[in-house]
KOLLUMLUM-567682 format. One record per residue (C-alpha): residue in one letter; x, y, z. Coordinates in steps of 0.5 Angstrom, whole numbers, plus 2048, in hexadecimal, padded with zeros to 3 digits. Last residue first. Layout:
<nodes>
AXYZ ...
</nodes>
This chain:
<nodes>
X8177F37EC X8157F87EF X80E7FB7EF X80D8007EA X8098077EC X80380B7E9 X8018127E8 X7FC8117E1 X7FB8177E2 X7FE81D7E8 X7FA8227E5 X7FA82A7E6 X7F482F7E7 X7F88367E8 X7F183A7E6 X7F483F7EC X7FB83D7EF X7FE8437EF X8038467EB X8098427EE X80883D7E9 X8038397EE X8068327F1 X80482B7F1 X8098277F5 X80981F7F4 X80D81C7FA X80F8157FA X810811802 X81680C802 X81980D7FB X8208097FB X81D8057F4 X81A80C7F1 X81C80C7EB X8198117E6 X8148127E0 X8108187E0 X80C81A7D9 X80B8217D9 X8058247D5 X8068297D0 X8068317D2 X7FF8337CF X7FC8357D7 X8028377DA X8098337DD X80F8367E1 X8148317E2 X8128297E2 X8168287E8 X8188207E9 X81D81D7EF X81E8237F4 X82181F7FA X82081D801 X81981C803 X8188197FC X81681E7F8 X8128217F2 X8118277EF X80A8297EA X80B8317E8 X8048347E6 X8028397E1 X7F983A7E1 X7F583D7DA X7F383A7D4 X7ED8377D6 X7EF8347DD X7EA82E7DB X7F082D7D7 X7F48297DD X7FA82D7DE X8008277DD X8048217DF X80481A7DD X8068157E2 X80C80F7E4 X80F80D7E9 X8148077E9 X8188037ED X8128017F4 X8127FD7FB X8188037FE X812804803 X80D8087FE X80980C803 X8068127FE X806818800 X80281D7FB X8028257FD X7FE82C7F9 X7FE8307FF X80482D803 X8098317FF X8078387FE X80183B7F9 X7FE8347F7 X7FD8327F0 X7F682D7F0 X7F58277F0 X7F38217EB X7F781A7EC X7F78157E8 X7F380F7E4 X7EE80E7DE X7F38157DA X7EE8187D4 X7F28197CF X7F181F7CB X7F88207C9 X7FA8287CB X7F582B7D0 X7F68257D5 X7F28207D7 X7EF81D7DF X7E881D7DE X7E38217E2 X7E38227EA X7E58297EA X7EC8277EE X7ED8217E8 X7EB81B7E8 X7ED8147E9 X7EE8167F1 X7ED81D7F3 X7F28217F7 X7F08257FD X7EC829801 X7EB82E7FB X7F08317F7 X7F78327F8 X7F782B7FA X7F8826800 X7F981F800 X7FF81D805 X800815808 X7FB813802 X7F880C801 X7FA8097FB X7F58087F4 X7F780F7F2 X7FE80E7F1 X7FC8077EC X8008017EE X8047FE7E8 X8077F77E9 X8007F37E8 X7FC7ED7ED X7FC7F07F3 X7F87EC7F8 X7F57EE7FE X7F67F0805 X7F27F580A X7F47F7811 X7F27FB816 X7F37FF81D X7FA7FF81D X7FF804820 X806803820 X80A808827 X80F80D825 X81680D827 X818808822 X81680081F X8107FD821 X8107F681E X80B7F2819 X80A7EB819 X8057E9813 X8047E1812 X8037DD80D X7FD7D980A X7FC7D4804 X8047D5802 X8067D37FB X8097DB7F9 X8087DF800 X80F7E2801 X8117E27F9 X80A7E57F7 X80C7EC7FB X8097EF801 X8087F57FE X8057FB805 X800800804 X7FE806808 X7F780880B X7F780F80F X7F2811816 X7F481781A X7F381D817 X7F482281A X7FB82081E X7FD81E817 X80481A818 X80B81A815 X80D814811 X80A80E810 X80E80880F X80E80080D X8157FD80E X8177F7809 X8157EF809 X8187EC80E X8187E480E X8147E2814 X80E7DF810 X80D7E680D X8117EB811 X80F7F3811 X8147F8816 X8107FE818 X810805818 X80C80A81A X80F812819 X80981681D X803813821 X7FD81881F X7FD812819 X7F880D81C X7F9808817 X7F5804813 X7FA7FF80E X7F87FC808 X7FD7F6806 X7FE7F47FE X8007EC7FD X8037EB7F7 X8007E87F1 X8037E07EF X7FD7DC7F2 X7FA7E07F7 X7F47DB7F8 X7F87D77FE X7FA7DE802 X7F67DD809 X7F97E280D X7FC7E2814 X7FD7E681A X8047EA81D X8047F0822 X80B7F3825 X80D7F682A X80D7FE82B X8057FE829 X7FF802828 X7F97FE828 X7F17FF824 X7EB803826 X7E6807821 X7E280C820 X7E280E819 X7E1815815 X7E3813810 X7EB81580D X7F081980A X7EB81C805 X7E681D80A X7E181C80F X7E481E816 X7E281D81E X7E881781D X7E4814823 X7E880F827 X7E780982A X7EC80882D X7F280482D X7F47FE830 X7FC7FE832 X8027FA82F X8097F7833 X8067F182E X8017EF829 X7FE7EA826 X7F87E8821 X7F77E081E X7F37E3819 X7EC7E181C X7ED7E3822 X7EF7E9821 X7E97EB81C X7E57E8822 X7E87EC828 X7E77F2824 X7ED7F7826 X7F07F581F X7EB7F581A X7EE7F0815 X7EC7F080E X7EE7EA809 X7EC7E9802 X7EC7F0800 X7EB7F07F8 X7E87F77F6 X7EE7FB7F7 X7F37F67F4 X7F07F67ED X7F27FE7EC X7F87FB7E7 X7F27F87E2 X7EF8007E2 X7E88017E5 X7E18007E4 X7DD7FE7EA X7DC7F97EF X7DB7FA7F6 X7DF7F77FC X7DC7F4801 X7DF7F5808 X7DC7FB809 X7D57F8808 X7D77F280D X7D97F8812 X7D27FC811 X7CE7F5811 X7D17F4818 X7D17FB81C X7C97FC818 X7C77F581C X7C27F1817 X7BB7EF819 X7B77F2813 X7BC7F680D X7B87FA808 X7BD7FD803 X7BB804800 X7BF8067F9 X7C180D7F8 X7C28107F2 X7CA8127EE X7CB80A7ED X7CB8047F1 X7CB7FD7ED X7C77F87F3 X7CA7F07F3 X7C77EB7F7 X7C97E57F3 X7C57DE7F4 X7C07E37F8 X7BF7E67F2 X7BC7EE7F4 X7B77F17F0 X7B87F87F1 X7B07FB7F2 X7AE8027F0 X7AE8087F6 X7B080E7F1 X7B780D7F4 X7B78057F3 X7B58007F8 X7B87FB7FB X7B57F5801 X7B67F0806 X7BC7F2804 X7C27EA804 X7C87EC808 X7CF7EC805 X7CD7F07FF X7D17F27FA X7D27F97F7 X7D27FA7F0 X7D58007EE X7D28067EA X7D580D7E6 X7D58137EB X7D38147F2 X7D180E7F4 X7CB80C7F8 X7C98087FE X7C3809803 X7C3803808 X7BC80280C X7BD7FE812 X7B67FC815 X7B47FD81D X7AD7FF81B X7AF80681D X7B5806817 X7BC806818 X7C0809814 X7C7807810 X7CA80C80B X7CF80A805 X7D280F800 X7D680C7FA X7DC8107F7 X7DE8137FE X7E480F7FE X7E680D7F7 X7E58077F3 X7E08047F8 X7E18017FF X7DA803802 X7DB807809 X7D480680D X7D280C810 X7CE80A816 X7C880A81A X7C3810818 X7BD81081B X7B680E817 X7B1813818 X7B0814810 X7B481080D X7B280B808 X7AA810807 X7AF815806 X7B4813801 X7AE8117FC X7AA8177FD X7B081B7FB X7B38167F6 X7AB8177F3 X7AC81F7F3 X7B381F7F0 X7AE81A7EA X7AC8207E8 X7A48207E9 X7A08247E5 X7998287E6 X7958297E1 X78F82F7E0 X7948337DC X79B8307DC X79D8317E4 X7A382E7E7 X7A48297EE X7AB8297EF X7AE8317EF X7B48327EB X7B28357E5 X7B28317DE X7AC82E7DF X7A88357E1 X7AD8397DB X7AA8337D5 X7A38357D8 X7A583C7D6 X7A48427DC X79C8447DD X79E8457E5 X7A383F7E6 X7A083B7EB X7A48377EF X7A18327F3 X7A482E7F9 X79F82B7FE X79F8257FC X7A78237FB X7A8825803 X7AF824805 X7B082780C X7B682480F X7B6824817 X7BC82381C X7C2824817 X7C782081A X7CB81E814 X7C8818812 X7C281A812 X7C482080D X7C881A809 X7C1817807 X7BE81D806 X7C3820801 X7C38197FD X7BD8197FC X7BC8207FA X7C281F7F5 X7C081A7F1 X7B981D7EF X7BC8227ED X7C281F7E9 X7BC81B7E5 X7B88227E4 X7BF8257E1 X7C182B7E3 X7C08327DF X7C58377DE X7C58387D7 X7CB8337D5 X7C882E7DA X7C982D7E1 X7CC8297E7 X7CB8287EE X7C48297EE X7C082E7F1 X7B982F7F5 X7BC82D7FC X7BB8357FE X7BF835805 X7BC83780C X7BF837812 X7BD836819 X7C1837820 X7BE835826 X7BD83782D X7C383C82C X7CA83C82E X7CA838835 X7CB832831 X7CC83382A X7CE82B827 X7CB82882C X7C482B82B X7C4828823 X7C482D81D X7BD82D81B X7BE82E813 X7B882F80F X7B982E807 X7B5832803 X7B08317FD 
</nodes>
């Protein structure tokens, strides 16, 4: 079977007519030890390939399950099950593989429906669970939802009027509590009468949940977002600025490890902004702030008070003229927000540069420990690949070491790069934390081979270098203060021998709040 790709006219205008490519999507993501893929992975992997051709601006997606048969001239049936083909033969019978029944199923969902948006769940990682919005001829929204890896529950703000599986079964729904699991095949919601730009942002603002370490709460617990630019998010939260501007929209033009591809609109400001948020269930927990800032602006830095009681600076050093969107987290601790029902955040701009807001998220956080991998990224480049992986190492597989055998539940998986900014993390601390702490090493998918050396700094001066490390070296535990640390550098680099196979973990990588 093979994939059709009609590039859209507005993408090679006065080139060629028209563009088409073909692309087999008989395969999988995944195979055994003898090569062969498993049926289930198959089925998923076409459905899930349709849905995000749509997506992409792929005018026209031939998928036709019917047509498709493999004859395999005298070859074992085992040999015709086993191939990549849909629809096999074993004599005088033909089979089904249920890659078939996902395509048949995927089409008559999608098929002439016009691709809305993506819609960005909030899930352990970026990227984890995939999410598109389409519009059919008969005015009903379909959404098409997976995860990658695992599952994750998901919520529903608006009632389906319906849900099916991948091969077309019905999912009940209990109205009571209209909870779906999403796994690795697509399923299919039917919406009647909804507004896509609206179920889009209630969806954005459920977070799923999944399974994730106690210190990794927070991540799933918002309790106040604000859209700023939107008269009514600002309305609602008491939203003011001053010697400030509207921005945008403005169409990040990108989809990666620095960001979606989003198209927002927010403020930029010398003055100051200030709004309220609603605390009275925060109890003894912290008050953790995610910021979106437009980052191709250089060196923002503002003054953070709680009820006029200044709390610290929040910074983000240096800009990325590419890449435009970042998220930064900011700690309101307890002692500001302890027996309050709502306080009201003021922040002022400070330095040369303009402060740039375009939304806050707020919620409580509950530990003293923060894992690296569940912050936002100032810098996130690896020697392989477009950047680091989150929980994982830079293969996608667990993160352990040759010698131990643990399997590490958090962390940062990279790659050693051959200079400085190849294999680089930054991380915004903003002299809120004491302690990092991490343990160092190649990972043992390396198989017996990669040499790396693991540094890291603060903007100022070297605090940690491991020295050279290869595949058998014991891993490296690091435990040091960094109580004046405004930004943390973690730098992976190769041994001066290249950096092939040089697959490092950064595990367990966390920090401790003070005091």
């Amino acid at each position: 079977m093979k994939r059709f790709i009609t590039i859209p006219r507005s993408q090679h205008q006065g080139i060629l007519p028209h563009l088409t490519f073909s692309h087999s999507l008989d395969h999988a993501e995944q195979s055994d030890a003898e090569g062969r893929i498993s049926e289930n992975d198959q089925a998923r992997y076409i459905a899930r390939a349709y849905a995000i051709c749509l997506a992409n601006g792929v005018e026209r997606v031939i998928l036709e399950p019917h047509r498709i048969l493999i004859r395999h001239n005298g070859l074992h049936p085992s040999a015709a099950r086993n191939s990549a083909g849909l629809v096999y033969q074993d004599g005088s019978f033909y089979g089904i593989k249920p890659a078939a029944i996902a395509a048949r199923t995927v089409r008559s969902f999608l098929l002439d429906a016009a691709f809305e948006s993506e819609v960005f769940l909030a899930d352990r990682w970026d990227g984890l669970t995939r999410a598109c919005l389409f519009r059919r001829r008969d005015k009903k929204l379909v959404l098409a939802a997976w995860r990658r890896h695992g599952h994750s529950r998901l919520t529903l703000p608006v009632m389906p009027e319906s849900v099916q599986d991948a091969f077309g079964n019905p999912v009940i729904v209990n109205r009571s509590k209209p909870e779906v699991t999403l796994h690795g095949a697509p399923h299919y919601f039917i919406f009647s009468n909804t507004d896509s730009s609206a179920l889009a942002r209630q969806l954005e603002r459920t977070p799923l949940e999944y399974d994730d370490a106690p210190e990794s709460e927070w991540k799933r617990r918002w309790t106040f977002f604000l859209d700023v630019g939107d008269e009514v998010d600002e309305k609602r939260a008491a939203y003011k600025a001053t010697k400030g501007r509207t921005v945008g929209p403005i169409d990040s033009y990108y989809h990666n490890d620095y960001g979606r591809h989003m198209v927002d609109a927010g403020r930029h400001y010398r003055g100051e902004e200030r709004f309220q948020v609603d605390v009275s269930g925060y109890g003894e927990a912290d008050l953790i702030l995610r910021k979106r800032i437009n980052y191709s602006l250089s060196n923002q830095r503002v003054k953070v008070f709680c009820n006029e009681k200044s709390v610290g600076q929040w910074f983000a050093f240096k800009r990325d003229r590419r890449f435009k969107w970042r998220n930064i987290e900011y700690v309101i601790p307890n002692r500001f927000i302890a027996g309050k029902k709502t306080v009201e955040l003021r922040f002022e701009a400070q330095g040369q540069s303009e402060a740039t807001s375009y939304a806050y998220w707020a919620g409580p956080l509950k530990h003293k420990t923060v894992y690296a991998s569940d912050l936002s990224l100032l810098v996130n480049s690896s020697g392989y690949g477009a950047g680091l992986n989150q929980d994982r190492n830079i293969l996608g597989g667990p993160l352990r070491f040759f010698k131990g055998k643990k399997t590490f539940d958090k962390g940062l998986g990279t790659n050693a790069g051959a200079t400085f900014e190849q294999s680089l993390v930054v991380l915004g601390l903003n002299r809120q934390f004491k302690r990092f702490r991490a343990t160092v090493g190649i990972d043992a998918a390396a198989n017996g081979r990669g040499s790396v050396r693991f540094r890291i700094g603060n903007g100022q001066r070297l605090l940690f270098d491991s020295k050279d490390m290869n595949f058998y070296s014991e891993p490296t535990e690091i435990d040091i203060d960094v109580s004046d640390a405004i930004m943390l550098m973690l730098v992976t680099e190769d041994s001066g021998d290249g950096n092939k196979n040089d697959i490092a973990n950064w595990a367990d990588a966390r920090l401790d709040l003070k005091d």
